[in-house]
N, CA, C and O of each residue as an XYZ file, in Angstrom:
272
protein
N      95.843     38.480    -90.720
C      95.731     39.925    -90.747
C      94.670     40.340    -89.737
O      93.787     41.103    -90.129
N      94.669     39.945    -88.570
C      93.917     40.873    -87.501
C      94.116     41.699    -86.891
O      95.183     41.959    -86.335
N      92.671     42.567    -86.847
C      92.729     43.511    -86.082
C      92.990     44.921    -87.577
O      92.974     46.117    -87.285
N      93.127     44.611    -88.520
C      93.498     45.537    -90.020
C      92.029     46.860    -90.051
O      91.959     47.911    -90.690
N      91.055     46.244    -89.108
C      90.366     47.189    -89.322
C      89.478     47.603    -87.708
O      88.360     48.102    -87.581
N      90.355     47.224    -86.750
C      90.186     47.579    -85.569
C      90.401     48.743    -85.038
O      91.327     48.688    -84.230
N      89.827     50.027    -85.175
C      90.188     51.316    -85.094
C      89.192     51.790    -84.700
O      88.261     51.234    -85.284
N      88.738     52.744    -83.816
C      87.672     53.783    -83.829
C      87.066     54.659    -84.836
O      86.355     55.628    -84.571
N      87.348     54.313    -85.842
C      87.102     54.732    -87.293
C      85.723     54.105    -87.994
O      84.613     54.469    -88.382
N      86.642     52.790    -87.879
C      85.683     51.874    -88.714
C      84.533     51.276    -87.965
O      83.525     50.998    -88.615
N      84.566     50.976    -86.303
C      83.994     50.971    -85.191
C      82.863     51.888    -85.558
O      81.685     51.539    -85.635
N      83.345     53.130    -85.784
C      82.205     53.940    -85.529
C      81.510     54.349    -86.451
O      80.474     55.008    -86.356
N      82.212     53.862    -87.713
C      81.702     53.809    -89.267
C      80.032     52.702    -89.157
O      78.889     53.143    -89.277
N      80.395     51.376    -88.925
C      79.927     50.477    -88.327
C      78.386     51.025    -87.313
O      77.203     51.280    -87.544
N      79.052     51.000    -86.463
C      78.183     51.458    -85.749
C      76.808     52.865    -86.261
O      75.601     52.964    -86.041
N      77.818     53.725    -87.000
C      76.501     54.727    -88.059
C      75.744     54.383    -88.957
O      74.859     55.129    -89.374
N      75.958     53.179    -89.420
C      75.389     52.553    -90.077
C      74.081     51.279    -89.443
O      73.454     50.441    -90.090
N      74.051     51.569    -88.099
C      73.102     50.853    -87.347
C      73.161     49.482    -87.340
O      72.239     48.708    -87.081
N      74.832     49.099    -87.780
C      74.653     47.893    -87.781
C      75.548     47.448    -86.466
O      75.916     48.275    -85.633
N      75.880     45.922    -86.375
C      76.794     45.217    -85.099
C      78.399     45.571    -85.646
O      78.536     45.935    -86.814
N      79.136     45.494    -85.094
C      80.276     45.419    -85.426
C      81.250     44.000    -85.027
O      81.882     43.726    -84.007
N      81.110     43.476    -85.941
C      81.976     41.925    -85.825
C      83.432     42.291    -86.383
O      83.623     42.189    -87.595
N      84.139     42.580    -85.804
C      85.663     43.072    -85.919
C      86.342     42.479    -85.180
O      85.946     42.577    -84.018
N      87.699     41.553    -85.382
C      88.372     40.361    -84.677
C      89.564     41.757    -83.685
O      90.090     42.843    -83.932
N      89.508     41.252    -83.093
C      90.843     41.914    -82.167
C      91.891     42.130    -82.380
O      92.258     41.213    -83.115
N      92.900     42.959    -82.171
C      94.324     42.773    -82.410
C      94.677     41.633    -81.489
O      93.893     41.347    -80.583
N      95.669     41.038    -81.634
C      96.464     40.121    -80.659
C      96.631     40.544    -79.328
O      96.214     40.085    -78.265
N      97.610     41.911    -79.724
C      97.513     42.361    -78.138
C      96.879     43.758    -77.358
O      97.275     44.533    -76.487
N      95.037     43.522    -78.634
C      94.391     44.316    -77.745
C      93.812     44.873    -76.310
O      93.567     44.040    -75.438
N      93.614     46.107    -76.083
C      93.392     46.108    -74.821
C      92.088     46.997    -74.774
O      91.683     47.690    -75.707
N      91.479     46.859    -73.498
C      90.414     48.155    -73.598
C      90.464     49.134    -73.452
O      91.018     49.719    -72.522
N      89.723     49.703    -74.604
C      89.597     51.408    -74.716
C      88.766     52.165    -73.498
O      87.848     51.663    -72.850
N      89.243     53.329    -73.366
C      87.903     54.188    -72.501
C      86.796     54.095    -72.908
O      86.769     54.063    -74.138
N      85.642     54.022    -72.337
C      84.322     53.832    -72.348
C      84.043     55.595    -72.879
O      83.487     56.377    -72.108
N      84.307     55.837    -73.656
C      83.869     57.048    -74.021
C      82.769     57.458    -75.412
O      82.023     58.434    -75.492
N      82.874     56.898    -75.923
C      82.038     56.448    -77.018
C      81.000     55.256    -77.166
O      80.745     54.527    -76.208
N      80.433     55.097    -78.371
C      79.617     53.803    -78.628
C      80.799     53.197    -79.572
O      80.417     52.104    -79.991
N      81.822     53.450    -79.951
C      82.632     52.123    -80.921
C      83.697     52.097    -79.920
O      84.662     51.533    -80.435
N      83.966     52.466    -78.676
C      85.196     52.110    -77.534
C      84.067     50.767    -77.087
O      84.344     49.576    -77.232
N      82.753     51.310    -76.518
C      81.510     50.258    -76.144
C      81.671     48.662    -76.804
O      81.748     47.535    -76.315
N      81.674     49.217    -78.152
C      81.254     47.535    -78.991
C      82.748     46.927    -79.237
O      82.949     45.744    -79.512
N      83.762     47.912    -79.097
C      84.840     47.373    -78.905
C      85.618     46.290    -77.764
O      86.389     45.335    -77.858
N      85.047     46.913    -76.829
C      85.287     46.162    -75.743
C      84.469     45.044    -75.360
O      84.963     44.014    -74.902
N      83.335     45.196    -75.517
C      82.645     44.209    -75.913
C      83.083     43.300    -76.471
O      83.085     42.236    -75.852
N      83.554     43.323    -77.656
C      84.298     41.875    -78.010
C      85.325     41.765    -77.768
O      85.811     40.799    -78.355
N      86.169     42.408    -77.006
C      87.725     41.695    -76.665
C      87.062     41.142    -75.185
O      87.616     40.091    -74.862
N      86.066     41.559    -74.246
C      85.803     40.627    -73.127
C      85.188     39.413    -74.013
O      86.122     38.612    -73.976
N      84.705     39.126    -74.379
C      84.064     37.690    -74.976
C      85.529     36.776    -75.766
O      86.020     35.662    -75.579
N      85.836     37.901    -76.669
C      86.971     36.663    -76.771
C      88.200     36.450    -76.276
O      88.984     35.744    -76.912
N      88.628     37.129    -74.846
C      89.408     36.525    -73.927
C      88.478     35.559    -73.311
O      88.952     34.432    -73.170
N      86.748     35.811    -72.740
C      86.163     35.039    -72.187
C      86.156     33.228    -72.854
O      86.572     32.178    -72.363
N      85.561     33.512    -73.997
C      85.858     32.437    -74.663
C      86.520     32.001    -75.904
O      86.181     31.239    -76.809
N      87.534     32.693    -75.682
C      89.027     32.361    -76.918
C      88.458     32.724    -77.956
O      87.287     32.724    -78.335
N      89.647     33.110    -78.484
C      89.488     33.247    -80.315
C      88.572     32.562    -81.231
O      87.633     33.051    -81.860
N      89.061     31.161    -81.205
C      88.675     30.017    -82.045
C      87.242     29.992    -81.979
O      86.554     30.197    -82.979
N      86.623     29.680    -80.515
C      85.587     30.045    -80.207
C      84.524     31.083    -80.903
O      83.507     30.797    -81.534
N      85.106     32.465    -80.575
C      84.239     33.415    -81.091
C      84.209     34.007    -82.925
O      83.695     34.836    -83.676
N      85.014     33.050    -82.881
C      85.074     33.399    -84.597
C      83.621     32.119    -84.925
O      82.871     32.256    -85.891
N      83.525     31.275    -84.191
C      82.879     29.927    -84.731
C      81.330     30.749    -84.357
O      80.466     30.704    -85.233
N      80.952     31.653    -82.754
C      80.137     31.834    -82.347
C      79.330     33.200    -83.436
O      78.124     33.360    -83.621
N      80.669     34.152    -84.098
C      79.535     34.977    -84.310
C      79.818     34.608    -85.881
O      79.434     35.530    -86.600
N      80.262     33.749    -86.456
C      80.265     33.136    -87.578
C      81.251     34.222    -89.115
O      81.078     34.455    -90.311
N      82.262     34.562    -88.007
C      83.046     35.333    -88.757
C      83.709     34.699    -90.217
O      83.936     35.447    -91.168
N      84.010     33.104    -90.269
C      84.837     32.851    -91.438
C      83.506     32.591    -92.109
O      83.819     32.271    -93.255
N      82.352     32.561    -92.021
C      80.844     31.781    -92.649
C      80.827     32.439    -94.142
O      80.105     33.410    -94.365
N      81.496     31.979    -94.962
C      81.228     32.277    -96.481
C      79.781     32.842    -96.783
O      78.771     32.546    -96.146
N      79.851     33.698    -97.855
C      78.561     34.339    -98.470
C      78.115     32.599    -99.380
O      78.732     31.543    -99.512
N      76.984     33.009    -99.753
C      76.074     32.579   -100.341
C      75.351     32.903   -101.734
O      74.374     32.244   -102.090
């Protein structure tokens, strides 16, 4: 189920809340206009994880990392 909460919505929900936004990509996301701060952190992570693949950036920003 990726990308279920990839929207400028929740982006910017996220973002009002002063926090990062770790949100996986759609499959066949693309970049938004630079018009905002949640188009910003959006794109932001679809360059990193075309840069360094999926698998990769799920491991890097520790997206599957169970609570505690």
């Amino acid at each position: 189920m990726y990308g279920a909460y990839d929207t400028r919505h929740c982006h910017a929900a996220v973002i009002a809340r002063e926090a990062t936004p770790i949100i996986p990509i759609r499959k066949n996301g693309r970049l938004w206009k630079d018009d905002c701060p949640a188009a910003r952190a959006q794109n932001e992570i679809l360059r990193a994880t075309q840069y360094y693949g999926r698998a990769f950036w799920k491991r890097w920003t520790r997206y599957h990392a169970r609570s505690r």
